[in-house]
C-alpha positions, 0 to 999 in steps of 0.5 A: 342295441348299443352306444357310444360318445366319445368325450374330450376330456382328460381321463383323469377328471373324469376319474375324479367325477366319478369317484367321488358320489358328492359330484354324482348330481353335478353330472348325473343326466338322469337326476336320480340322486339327490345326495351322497355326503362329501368325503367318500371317495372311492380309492379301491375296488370294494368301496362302498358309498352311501347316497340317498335317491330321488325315488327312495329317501332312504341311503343304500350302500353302492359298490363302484371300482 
């Protein structure tokens, strides 16, 4: 099974939303996160983020890029 959406939007902003996690709860349709601190934009393959979840209030290092 798979799926798909097509979202008309400019490839550039939706960069922007996902490479910054502080934006993460704005757009997040599965409200698992509760924060990740502002200024940890991820910028290259191998940048790592810290963020706390829902279900585990304890941060844990993500990998994204």
């Amino acid at each position: 099974m798979s799926t798909g959406r097509d979202i008309e939007a400019d490839s550039a902003l939706i960069f922007e939303l996902i490479a910054d996690p502080s934006q993460q709860p704005r757009w997040d349709g599965n409200e698992n996160l509760s924060q990740a601190a502002p200024g940890q934009r991820v910028h290259a393959v191998g940048d790592v983020f810290t963020m706390t979840l829902t279900a585990d209030p304890h941060p844990k290092a993500q990998r994204r890029g």
